[in-house]
PQR file with spaces between the fields and no chain letter, atoms N, CA, C, O and H, PARSE charges and radii, in Angstrom:
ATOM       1  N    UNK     1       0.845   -1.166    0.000 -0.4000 1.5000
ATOM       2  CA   UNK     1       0.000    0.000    0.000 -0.0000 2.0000
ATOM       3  C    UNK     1       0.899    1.241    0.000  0.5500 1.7000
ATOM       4  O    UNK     1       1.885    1.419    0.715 -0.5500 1.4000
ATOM       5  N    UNK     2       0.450    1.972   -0.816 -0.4000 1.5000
ATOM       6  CA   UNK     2       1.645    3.627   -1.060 -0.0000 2.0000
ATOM       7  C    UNK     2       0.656    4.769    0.070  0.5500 1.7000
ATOM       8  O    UNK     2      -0.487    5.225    0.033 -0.5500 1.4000
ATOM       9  H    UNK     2      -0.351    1.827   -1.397  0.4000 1.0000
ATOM      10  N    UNK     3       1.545    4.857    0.786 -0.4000 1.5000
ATOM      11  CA   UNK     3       0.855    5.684    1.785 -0.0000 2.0000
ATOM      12  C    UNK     3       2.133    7.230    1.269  0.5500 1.7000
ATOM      13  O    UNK     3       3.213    7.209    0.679 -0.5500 1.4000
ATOM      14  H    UNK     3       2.473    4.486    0.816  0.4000 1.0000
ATOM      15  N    UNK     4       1.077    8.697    2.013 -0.4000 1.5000
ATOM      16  CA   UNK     4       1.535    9.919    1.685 -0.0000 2.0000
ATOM      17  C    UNK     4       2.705    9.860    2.997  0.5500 1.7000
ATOM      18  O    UNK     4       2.624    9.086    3.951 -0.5500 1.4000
ATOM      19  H    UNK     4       0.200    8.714    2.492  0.4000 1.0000
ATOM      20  N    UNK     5       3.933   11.007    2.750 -0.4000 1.5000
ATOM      21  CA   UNK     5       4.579   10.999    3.631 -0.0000 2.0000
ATOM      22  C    UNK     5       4.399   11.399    4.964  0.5500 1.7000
ATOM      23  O    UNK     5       5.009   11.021    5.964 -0.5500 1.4000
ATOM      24  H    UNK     5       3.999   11.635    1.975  0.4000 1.0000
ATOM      25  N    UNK     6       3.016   12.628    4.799 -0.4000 1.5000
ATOM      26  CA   UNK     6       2.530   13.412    5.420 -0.0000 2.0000
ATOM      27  C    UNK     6       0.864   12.752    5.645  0.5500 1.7000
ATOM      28  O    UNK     6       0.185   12.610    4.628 -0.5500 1.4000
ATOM      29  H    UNK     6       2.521   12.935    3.986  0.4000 1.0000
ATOM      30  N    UNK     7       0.332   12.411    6.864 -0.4000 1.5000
ATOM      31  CA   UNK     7      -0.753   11.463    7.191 -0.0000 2.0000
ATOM      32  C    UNK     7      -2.325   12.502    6.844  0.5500 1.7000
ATOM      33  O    UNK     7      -3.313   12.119    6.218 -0.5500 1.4000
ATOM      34  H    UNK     7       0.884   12.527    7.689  0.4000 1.0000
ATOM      35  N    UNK     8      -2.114   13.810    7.462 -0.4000 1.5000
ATOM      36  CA   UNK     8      -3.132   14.613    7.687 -0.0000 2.0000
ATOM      37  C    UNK     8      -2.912   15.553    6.442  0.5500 1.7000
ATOM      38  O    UNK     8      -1.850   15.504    5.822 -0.5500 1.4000
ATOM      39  H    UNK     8      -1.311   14.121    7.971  0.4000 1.0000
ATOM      40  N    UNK     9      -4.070   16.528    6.034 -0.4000 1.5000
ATOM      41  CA   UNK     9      -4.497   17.642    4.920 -0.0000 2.0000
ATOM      42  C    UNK     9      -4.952   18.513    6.327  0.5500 1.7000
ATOM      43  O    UNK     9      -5.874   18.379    7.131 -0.5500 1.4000
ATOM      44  H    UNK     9      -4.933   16.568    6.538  0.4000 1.0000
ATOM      45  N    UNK    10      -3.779   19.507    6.191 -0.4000 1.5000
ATOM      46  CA   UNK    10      -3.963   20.846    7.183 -0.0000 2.0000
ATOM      47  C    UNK    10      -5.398   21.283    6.574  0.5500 1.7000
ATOM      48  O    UNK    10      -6.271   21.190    7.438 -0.5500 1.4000
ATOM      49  H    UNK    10      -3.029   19.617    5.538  0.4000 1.0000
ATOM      50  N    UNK    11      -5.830   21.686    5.458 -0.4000 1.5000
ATOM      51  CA   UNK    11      -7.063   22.164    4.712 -0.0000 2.0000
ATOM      52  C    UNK    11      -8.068   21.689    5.438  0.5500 1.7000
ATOM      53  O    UNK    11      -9.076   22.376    5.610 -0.5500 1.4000
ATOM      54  H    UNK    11      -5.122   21.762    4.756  0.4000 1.0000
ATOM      55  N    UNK    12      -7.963   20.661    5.876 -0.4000 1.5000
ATOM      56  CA   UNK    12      -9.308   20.083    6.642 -0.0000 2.0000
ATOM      57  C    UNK    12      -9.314   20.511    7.791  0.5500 1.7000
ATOM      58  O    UNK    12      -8.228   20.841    8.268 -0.5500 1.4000
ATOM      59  H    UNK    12      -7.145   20.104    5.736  0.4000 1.0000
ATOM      60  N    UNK    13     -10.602   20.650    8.648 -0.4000 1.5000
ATOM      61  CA   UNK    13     -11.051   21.109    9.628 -0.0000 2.0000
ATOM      62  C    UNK    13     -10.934   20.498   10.833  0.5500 1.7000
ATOM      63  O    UNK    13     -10.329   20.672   11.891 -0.5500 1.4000
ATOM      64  H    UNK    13     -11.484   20.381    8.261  0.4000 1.0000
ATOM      65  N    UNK    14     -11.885   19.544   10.236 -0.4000 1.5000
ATOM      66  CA   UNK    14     -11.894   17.854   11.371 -0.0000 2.0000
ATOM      67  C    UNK    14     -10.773   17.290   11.234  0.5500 1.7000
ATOM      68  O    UNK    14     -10.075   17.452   10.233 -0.5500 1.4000
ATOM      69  H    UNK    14     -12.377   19.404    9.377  0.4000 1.0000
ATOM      70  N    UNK    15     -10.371   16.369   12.475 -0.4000 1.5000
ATOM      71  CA   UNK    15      -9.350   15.284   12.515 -0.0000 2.0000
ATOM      72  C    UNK    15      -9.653   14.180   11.706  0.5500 1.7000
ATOM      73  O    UNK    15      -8.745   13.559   11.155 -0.5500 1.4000
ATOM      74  H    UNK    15     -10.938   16.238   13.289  0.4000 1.0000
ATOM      75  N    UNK    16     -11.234   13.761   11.529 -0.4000 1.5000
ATOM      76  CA   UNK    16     -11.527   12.425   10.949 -0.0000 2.0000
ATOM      77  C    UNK    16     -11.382   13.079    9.306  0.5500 1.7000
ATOM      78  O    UNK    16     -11.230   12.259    8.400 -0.5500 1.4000
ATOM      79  H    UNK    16     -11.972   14.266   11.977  0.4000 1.0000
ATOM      80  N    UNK    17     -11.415   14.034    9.086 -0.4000 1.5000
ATOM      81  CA   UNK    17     -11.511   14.106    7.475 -0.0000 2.0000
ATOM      82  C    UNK    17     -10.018   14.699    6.981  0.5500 1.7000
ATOM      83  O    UNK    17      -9.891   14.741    5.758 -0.5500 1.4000
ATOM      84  H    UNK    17     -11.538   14.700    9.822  0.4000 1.0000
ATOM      85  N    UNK    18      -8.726   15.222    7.872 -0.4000 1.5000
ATOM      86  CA   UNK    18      -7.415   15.458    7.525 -0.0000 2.0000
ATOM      87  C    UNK    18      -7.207   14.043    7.525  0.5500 1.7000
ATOM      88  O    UNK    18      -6.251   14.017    6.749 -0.5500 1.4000
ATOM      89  H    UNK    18      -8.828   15.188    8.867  0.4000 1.0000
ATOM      90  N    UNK    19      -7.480   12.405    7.943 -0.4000 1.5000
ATOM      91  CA   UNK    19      -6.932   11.399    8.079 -0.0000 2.0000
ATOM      92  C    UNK    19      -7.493   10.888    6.710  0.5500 1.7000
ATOM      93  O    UNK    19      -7.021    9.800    6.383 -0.5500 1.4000
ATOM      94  H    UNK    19      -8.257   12.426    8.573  0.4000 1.0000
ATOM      95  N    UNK    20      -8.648   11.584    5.595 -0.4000 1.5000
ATOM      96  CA   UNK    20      -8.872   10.454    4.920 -0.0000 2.0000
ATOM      97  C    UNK    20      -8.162   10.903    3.094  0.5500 1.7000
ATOM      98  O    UNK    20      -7.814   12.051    2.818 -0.5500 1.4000
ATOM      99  H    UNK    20      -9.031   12.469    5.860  0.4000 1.0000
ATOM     100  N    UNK    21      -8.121   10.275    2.555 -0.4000 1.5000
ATOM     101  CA   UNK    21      -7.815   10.049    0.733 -0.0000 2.0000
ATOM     102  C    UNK    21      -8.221   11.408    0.229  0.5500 1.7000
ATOM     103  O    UNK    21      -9.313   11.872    0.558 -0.5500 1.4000
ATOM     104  H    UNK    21      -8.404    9.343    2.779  0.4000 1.0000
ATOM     105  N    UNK    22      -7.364   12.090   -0.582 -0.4000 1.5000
ATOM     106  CA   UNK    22      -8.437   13.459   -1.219 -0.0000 2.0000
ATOM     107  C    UNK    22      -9.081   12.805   -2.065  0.5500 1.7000
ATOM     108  O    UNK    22     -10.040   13.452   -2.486 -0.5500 1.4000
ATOM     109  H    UNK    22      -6.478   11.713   -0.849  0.4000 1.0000
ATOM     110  N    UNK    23      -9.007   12.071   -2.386 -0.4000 1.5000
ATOM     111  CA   UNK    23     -10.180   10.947   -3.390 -0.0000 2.0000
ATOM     112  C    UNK    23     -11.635   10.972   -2.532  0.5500 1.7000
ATOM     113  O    UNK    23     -12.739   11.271   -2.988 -0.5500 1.4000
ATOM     114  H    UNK    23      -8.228   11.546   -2.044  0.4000 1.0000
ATOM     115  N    UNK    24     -11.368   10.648   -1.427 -0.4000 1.5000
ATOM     116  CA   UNK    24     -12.794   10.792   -0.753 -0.0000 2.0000
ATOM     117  C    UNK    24     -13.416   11.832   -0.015  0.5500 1.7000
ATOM     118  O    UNK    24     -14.544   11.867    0.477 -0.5500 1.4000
ATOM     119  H    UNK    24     -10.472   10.405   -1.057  0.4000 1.0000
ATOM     120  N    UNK    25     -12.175   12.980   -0.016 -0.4000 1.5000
ATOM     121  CA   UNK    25     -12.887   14.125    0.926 -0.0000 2.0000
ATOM     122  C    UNK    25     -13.404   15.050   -0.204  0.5500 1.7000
ATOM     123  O    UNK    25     -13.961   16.112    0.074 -0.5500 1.4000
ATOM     124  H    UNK    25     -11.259   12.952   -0.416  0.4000 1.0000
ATOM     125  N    UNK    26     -13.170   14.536   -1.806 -0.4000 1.5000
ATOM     126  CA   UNK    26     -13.732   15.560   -2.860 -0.0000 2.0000
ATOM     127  C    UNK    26     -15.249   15.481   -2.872  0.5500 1.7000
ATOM     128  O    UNK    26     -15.857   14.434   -2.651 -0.5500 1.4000
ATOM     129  H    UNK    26     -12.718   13.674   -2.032  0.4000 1.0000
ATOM     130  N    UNK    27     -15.827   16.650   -3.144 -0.4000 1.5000
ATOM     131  CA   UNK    27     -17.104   16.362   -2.977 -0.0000 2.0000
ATOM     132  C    UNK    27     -17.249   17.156   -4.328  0.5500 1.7000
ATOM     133  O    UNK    27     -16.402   17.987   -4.653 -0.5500 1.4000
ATOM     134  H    UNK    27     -15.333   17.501   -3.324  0.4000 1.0000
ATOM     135  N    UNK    28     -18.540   16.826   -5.238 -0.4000 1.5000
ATOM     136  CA   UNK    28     -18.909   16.976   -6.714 -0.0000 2.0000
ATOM     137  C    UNK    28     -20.011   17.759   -5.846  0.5500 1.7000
ATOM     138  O    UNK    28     -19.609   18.828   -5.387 -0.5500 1.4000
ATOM     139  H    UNK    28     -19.228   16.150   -4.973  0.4000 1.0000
ATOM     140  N    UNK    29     -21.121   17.460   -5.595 -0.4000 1.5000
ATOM     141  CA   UNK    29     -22.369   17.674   -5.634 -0.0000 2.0000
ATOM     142  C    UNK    29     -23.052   18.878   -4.363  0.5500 1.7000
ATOM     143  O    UNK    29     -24.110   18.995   -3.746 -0.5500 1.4000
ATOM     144  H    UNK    29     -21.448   16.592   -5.968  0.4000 1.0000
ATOM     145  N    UNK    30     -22.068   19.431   -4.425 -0.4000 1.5000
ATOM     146  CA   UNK    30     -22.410   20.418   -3.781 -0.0000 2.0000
ATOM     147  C    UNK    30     -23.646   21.253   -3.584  0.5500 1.7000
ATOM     148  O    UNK    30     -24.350   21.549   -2.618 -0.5500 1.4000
ATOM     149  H    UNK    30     -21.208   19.336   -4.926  0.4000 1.0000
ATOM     150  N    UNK    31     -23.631   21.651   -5.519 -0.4000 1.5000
ATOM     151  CA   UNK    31     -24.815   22.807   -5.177 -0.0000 2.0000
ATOM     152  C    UNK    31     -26.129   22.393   -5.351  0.5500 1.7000
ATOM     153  O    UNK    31     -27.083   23.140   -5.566 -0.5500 1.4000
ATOM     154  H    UNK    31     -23.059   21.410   -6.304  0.4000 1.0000
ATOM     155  N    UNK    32     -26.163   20.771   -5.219 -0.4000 1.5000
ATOM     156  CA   UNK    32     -27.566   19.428   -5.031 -0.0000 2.0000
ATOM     157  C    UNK    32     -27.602   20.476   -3.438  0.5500 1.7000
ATOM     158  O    UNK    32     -28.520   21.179   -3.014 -0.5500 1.4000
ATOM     159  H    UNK    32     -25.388   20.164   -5.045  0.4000 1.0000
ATOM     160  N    UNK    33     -26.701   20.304   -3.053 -0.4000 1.5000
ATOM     161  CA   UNK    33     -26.957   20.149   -1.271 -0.0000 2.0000
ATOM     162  C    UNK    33     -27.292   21.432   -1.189  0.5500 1.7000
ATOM     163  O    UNK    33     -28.422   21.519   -0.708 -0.5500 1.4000
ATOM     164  H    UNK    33     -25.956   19.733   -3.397  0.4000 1.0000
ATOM     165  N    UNK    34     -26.760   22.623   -1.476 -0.4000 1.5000
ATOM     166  CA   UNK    34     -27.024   24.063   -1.394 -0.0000 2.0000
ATOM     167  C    UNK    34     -28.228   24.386   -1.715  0.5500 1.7000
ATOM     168  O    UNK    34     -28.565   25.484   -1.273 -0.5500 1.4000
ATOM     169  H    UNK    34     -25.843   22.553   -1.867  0.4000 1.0000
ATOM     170  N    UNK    35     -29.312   23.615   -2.563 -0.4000 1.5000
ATOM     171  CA   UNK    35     -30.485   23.929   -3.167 -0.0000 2.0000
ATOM     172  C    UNK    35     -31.489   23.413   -2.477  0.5500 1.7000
ATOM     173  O    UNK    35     -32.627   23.879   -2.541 -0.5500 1.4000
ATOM     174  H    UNK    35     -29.038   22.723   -2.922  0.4000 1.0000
ATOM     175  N    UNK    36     -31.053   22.050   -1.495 -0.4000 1.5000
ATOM     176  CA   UNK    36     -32.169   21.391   -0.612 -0.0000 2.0000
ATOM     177  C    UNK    36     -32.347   22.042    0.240  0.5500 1.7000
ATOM     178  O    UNK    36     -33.545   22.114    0.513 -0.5500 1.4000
ATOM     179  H    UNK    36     -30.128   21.672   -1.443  0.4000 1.0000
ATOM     180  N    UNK    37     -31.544   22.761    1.029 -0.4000 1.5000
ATOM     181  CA   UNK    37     -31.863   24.195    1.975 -0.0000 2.0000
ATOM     182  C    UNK    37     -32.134   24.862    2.191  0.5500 1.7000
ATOM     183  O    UNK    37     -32.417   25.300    3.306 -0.5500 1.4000
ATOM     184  H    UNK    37     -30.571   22.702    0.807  0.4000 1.0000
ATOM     185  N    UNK    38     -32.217   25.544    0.609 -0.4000 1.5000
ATOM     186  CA   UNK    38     -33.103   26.821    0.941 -0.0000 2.0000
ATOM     187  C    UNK    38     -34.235   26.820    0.860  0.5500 1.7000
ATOM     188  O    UNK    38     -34.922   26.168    0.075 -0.5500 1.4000
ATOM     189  H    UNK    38     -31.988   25.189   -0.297  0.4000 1.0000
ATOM     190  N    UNK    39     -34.802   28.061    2.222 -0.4000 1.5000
ATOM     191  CA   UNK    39     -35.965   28.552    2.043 -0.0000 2.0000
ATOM     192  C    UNK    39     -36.787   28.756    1.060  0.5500 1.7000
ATOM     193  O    UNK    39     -36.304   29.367    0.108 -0.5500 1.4000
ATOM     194  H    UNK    39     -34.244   28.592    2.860  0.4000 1.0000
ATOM     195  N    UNK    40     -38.143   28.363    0.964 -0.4000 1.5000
ATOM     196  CA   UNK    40     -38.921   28.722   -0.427 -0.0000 2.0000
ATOM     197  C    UNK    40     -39.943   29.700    0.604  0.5500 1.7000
ATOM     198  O    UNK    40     -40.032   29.737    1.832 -0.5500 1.4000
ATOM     199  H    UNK    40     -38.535   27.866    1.738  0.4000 1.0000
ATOM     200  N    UNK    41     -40.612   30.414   -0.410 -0.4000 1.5000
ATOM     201  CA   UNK    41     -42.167   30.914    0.368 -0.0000 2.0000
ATOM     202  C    UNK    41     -43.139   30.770    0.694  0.5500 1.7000
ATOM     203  O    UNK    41     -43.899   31.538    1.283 -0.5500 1.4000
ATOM     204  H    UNK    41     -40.540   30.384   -1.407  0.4000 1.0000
ATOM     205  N    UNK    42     -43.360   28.990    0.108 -0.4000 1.5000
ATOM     206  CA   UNK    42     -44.048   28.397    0.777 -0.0000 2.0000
ATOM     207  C    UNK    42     -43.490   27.250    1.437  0.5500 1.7000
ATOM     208  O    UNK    42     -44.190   26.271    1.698 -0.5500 1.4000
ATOM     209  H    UNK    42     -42.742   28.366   -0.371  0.4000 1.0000
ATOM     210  N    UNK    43     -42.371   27.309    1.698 -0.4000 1.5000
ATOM     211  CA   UNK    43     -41.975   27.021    3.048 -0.0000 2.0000
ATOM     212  C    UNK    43     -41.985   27.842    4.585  0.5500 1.7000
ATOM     213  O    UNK    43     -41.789   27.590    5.774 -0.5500 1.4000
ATOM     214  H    UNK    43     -41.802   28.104    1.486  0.4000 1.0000
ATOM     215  N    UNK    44     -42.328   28.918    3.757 -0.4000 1.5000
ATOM     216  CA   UNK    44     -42.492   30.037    5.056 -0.0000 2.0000
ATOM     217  C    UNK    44     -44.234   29.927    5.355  0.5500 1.7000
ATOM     218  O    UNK    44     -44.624   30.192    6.493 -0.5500 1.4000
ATOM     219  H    UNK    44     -42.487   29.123    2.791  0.4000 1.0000
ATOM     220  N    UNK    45     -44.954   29.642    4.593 -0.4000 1.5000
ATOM     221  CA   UNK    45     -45.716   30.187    4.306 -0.0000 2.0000
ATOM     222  C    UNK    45     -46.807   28.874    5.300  0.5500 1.7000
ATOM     223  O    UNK    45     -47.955   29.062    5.703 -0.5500 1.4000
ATOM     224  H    UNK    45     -44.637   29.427    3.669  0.4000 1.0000
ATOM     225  N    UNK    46     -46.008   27.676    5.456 -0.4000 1.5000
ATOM     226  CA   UNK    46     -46.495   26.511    5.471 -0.0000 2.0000
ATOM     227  C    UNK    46     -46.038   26.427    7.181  0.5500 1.7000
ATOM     228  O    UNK    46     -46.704   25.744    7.958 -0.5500 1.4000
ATOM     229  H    UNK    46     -45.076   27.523    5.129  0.4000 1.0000
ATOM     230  N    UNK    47     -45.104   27.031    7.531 -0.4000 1.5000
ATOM     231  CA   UNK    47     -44.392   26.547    8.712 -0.0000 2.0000
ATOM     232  C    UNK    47     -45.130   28.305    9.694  0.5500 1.7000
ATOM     233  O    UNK    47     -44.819   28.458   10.875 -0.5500 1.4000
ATOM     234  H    UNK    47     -44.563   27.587    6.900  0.4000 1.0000
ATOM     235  N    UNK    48     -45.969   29.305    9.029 -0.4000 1.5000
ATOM     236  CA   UNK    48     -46.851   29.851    9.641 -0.0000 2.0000
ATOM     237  C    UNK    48     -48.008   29.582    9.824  0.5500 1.7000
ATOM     238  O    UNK    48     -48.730   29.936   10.756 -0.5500 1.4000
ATOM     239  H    UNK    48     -46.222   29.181    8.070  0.4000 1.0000
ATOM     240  N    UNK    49     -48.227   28.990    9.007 -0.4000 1.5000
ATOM     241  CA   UNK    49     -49.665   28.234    8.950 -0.0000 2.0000
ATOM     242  C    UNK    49     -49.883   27.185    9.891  0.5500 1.7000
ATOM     243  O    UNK    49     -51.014   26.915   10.296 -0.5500 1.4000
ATOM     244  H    UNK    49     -47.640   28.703    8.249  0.4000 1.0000
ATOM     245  N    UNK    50     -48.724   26.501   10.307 -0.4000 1.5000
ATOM     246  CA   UNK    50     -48.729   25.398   11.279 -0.0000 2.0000
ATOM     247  C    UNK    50     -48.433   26.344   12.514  0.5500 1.7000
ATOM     248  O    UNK    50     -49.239   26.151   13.424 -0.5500 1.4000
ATOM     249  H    UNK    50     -47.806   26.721    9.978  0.4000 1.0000
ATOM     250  N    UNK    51     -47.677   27.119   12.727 -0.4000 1.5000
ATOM     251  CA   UNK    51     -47.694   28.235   14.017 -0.0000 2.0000
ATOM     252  C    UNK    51     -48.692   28.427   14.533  0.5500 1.7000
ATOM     253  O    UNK    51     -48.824   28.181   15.732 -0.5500 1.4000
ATOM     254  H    UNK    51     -47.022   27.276   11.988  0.4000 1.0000
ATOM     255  N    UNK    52     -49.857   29.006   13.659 -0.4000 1.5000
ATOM     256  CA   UNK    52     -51.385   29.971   13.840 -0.0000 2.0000
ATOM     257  C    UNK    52     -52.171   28.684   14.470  0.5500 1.7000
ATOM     258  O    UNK    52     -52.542   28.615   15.642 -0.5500 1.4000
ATOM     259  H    UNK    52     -49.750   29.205   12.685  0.4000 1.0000
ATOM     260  N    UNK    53     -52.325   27.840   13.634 -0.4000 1.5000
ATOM     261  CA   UNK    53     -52.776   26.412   13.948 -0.0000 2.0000
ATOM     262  C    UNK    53     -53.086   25.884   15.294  0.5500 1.7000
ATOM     263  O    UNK    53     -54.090   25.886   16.006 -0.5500 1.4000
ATOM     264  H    UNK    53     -52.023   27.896   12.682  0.4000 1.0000
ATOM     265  N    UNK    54     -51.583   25.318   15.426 -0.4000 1.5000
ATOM     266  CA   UNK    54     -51.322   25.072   16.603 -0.0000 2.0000
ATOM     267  C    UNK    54     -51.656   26.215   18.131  0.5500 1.7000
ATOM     268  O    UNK    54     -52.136   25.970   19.238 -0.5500 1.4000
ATOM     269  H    UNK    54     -50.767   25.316   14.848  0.4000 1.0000
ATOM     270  N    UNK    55     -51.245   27.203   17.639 -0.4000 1.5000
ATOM     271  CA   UNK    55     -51.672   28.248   18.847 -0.0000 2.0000
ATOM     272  C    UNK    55     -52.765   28.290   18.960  0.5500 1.7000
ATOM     273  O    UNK    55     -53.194   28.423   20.106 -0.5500 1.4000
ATOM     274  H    UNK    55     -50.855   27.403   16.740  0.4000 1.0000
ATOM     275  N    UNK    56     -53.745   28.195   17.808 -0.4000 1.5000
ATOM     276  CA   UNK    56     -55.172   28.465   18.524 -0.0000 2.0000
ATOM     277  C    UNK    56     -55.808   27.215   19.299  0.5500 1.7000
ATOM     278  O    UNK    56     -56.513   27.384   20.294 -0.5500 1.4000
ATOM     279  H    UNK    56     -53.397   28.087   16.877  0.4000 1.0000
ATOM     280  N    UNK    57     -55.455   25.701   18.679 -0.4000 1.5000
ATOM     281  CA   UNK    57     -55.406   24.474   19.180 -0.0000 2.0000
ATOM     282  C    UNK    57     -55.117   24.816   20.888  0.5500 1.7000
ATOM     283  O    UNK    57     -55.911   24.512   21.778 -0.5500 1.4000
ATOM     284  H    UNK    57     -54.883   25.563   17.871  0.4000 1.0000
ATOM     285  N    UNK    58     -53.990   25.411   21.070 -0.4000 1.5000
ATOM     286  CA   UNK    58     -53.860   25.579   22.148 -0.0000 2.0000
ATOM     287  C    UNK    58     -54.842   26.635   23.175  0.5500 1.7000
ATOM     288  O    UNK    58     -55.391   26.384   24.247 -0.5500 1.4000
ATOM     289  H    UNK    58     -53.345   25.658   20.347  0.4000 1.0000
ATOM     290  N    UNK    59     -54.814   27.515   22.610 -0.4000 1.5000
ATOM     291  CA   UNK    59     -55.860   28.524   23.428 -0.0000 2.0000
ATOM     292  C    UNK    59     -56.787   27.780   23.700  0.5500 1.7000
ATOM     293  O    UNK    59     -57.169   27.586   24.854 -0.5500 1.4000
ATOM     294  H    UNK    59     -54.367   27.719   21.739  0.4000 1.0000
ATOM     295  N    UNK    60     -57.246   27.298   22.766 -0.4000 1.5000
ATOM     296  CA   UNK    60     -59.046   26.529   22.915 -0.0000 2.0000
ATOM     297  C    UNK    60     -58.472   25.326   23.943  0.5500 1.7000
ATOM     298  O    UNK    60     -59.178   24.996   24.897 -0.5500 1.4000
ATOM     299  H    UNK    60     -56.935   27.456   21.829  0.4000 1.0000
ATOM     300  N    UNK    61     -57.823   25.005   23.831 -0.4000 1.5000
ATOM     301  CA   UNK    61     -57.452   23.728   24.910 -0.0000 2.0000
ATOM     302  C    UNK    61     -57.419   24.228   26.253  0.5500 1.7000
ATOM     303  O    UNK    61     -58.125   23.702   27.113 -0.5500 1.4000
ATOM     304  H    UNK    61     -57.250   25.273   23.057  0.4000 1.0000
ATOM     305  N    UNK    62     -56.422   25.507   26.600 -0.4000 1.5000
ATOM     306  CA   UNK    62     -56.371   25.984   27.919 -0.0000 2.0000
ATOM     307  C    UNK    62     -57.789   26.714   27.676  0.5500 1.7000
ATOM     308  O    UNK    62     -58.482   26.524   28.676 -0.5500 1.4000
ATOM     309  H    UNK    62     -55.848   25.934   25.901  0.4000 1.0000
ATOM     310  N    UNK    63     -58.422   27.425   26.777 -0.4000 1.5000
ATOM     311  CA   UNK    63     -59.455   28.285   26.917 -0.0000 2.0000
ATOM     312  C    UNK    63     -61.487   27.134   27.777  0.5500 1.7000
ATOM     313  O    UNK    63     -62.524   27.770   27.964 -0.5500 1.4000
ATOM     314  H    UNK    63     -57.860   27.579   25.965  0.4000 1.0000
């Protein structure tokens, strides 16, 4: 097995990811992941709607 002379990639952050292959710490698919995150407006729109919801659920429960 051809190992580097040098074990760790200062570039890396973590200890577990300076120990591994730049073969495996490359990542392609980045802006897949950057796009599942963001906010939409009806993601806003959906996660107020469950707010209002729920609060009045609640009033009427203590009410």
């Amino acid at each position: 097995m051809r190992r580097s002379l040098v074990l760790t990639d200062e570039k890396s952050r973590h200890p577990f990811l300076a120990t591994l292959p730049p073969h495996v710490r490359k990542v392609e698919g980045m802006s897949e992941a950057e796009t599942i995150w963001r906010l939409t407006q009806q993601d806003i729109r959906g996660f107020a709607s469950v707010y209002v919801a729920v609060f009045a659920a609640v009033l009427v429960f203590i009410a």
